[in-house]
N, C-alpha and C positions, 0 to 999 in steps of 0.2 A: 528553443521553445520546448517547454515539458508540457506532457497529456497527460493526467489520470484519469483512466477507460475504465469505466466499472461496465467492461462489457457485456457481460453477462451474471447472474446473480444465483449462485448455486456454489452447493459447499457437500462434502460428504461426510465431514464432522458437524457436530450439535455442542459447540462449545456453550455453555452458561453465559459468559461476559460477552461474547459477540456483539457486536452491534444489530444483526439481524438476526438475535436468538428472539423465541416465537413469531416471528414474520417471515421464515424462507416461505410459505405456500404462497404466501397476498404477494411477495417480494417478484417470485419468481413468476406469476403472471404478468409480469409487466416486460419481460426478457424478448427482444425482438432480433436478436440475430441474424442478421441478413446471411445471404449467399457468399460464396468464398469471394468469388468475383467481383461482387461489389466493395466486400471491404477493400480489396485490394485496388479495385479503382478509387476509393475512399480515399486512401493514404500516399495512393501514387499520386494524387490531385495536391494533399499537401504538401508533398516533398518538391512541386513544382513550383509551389507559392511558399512556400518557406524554409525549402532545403532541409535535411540532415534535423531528427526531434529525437527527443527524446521520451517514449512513451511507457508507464507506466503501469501495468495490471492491476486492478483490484476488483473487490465484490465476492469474496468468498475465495473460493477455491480455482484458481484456473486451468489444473490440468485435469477437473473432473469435467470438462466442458466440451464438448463433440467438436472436432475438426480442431483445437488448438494446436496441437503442434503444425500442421498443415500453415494455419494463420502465422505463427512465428516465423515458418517459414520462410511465406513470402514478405513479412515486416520487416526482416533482416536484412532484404535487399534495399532498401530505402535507410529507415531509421537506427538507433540505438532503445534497447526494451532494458525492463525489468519487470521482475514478479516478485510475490511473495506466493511462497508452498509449504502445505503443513507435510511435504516430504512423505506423502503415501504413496506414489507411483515406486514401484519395484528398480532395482538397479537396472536389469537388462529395460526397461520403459525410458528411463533416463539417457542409457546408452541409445537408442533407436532416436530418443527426442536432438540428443547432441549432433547425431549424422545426418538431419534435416535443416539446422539452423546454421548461422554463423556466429559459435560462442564469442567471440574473440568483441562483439555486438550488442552481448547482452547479460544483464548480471541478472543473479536467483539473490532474494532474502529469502533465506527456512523461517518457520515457525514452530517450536515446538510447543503442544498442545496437551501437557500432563495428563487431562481430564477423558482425554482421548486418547490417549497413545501412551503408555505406561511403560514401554519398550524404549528407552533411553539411549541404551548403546547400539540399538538397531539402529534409533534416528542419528545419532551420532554416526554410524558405517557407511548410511545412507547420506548424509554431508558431505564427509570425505571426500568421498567417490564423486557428486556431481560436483563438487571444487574443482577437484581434480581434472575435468573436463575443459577446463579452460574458464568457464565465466567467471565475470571479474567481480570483485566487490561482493564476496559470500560473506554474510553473517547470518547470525540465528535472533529472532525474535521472542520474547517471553513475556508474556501476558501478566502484570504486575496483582493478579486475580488473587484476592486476600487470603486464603485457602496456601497459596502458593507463594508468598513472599518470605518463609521462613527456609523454602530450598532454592533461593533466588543465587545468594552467594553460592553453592556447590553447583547448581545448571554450570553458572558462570568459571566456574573452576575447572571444571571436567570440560567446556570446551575448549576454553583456553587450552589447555593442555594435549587435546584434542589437535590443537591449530584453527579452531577458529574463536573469534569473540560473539559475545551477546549485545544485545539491543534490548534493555527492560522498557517495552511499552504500559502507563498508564490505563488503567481501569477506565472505562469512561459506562457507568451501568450501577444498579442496583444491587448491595450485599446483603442479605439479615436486616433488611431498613433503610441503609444508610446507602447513600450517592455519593458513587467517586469517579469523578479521581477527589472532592471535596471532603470525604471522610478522610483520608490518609492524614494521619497522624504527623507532625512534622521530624519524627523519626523515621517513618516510616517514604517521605517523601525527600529526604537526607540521604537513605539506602539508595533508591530508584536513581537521583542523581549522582550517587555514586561512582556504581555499578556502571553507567553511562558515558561517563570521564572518557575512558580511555577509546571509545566509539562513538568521540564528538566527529558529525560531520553533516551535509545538508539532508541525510538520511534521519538523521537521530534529533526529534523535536525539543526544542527549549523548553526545559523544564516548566517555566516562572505558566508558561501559556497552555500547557498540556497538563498539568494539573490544577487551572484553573484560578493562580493568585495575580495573577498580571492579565489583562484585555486589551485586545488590540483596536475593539472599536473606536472610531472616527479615525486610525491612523493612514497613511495613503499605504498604499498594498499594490503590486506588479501584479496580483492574481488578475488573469481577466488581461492581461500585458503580455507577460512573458509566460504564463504557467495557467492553464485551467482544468475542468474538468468536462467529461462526456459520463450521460449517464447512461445507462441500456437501454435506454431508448435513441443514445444519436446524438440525444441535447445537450446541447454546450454552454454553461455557466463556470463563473468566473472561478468558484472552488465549489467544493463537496460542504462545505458551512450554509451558504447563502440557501434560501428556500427556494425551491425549485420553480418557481411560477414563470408563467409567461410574459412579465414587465421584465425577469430577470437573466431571461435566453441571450445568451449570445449566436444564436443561431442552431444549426445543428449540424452532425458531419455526416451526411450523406448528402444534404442539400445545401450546404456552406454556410460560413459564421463571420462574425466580424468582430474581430480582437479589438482591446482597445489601446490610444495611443498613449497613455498616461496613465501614472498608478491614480488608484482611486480609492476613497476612505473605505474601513472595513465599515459593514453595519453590526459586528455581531460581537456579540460580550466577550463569545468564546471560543480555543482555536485549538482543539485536543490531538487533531492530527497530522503536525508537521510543518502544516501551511503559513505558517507566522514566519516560517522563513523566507517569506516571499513578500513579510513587509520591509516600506523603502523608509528612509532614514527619513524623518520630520523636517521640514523645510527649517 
């Protein structure tokens, strides 16, 4: 069973393309973080109804977020985690995070953040080093942001070379006018698939559905089965696409949810973040 937690919703970068660029203050009013203990009765409750998950990080930034390392922690005695990090936390911070957790447990995706972070070979030293700690599955993230698709090939070269590969994620936001990922050019969406090749895996979303020429609606989907999401509030729905309403709750995880037994048709035109690989083959 995999969880995307968008636990908490707070960032210390201000990227442009974010998906919660001008909304962290409205976003972050809705951020309910309970006590340490509860989460961890939270999760110890599921590992006893569904053994060994695999849980996910998202919603900004998660090691700007108070008590996290604490929380990975104790998540490491139960589950399997991963995160994504725009890699601000200092080496000796990384080192103190590694002697709290059981890396062996949980993989980091980086994200490098041009727009913010102009220091390359620092973020590149800073990579290294937390690989080098043991967690599995390190790759680097790069925002396909149009500004930035002309030093797409050289990111990808320098880490390669570095020893790690990239991950070109799709624009999903407004540029000079134009909405993409449905402005890219079909050169330019040739490049992104590319670049991608050789870091195909259930990390790295299908092209055809992340930039928007293929639709998953009406097809049946595991989301809501095998894979859902929690938002910072608790709430439990089937993915991060569906509209968060209350016909559409599968419950919540502090006061329990009810997965379902069967895939179930998507409603949504569109599936930019990875989750179409959670649709099931057509009868």
């Amino acid at each position: 069973m995999v969880f995307d937690w968008n636990f908490h919703i707070a960032c210390n970068y201000r990227c442009p393309y974010c998906f919660f660029n001008d909304h962290w203050k409205d976003l972050e009013k809705l951020n309910s973080l309970p006590a340490l203990d509860v989460l961890q009765r939270a999760w110890g409750r599921i590992h006893e109804d569904l053994g060994e998950c695999y849980v996910t990080f998202n919603g900004g930034e998660p090691t700007a977020v108070p008590r996290f390392a604490e929380l990975m922690g104790a998540l490491s005695r139960w589950h399997r985690w991963n995160f994504n990090t725009n890699l601000s936390w200092t080496i000796p911070q990384w080192q103190r995070f590694a002697e709290r957790t059981d890396a062996s447990r949980g993989s980091v995706q980086f994200s490098y953040h041009p727009t913010e972070d102009q220091d390359f070979a620092g973020f590149l030293r800073r990579a290294l080093f937390v690989q080098g700690l043991g967690f599995r599955n390190c790759s680097v993230c790069v925002v396909a942001y149009p500004p930035q698709l002309a030093a797409l090939r050289r990111f990808c070269a320098e880490l390669k070379d570095g020893g790690l590969v990239a991950r070109i994620q799709p624009m999903v936001g407004t540029f000079q006018g134009r909405r993409y990922p449905g402005a890219y050019t079909a050169g330019e969406k040739a490049l992104i698939d590319e670049l991608n090749q050789e870091t195909r895996s259930v990390l790295t979303p299908e092209m055809g559905y992340a930039v928007g020429d293929q639709s998953p609606r009406g097809r049946p989907c595991h989301a809501g089965q095998f894979y859902c999401h929690i938002n910072q509030s608790g709430d439990v729905y089937r993915c991060t696409q569906v509209p968060q309403r209350q016909e559409a709750k599968l419950g919540n995880l502090y006061e329990g949810f009810q997965l379902r037994a069967d895939p179930q048709p998507c409603p949504m035109d569109f599936c930019p973040c990875g989750e179409s690989r959670w649709l099931a083959e057509d009868p």
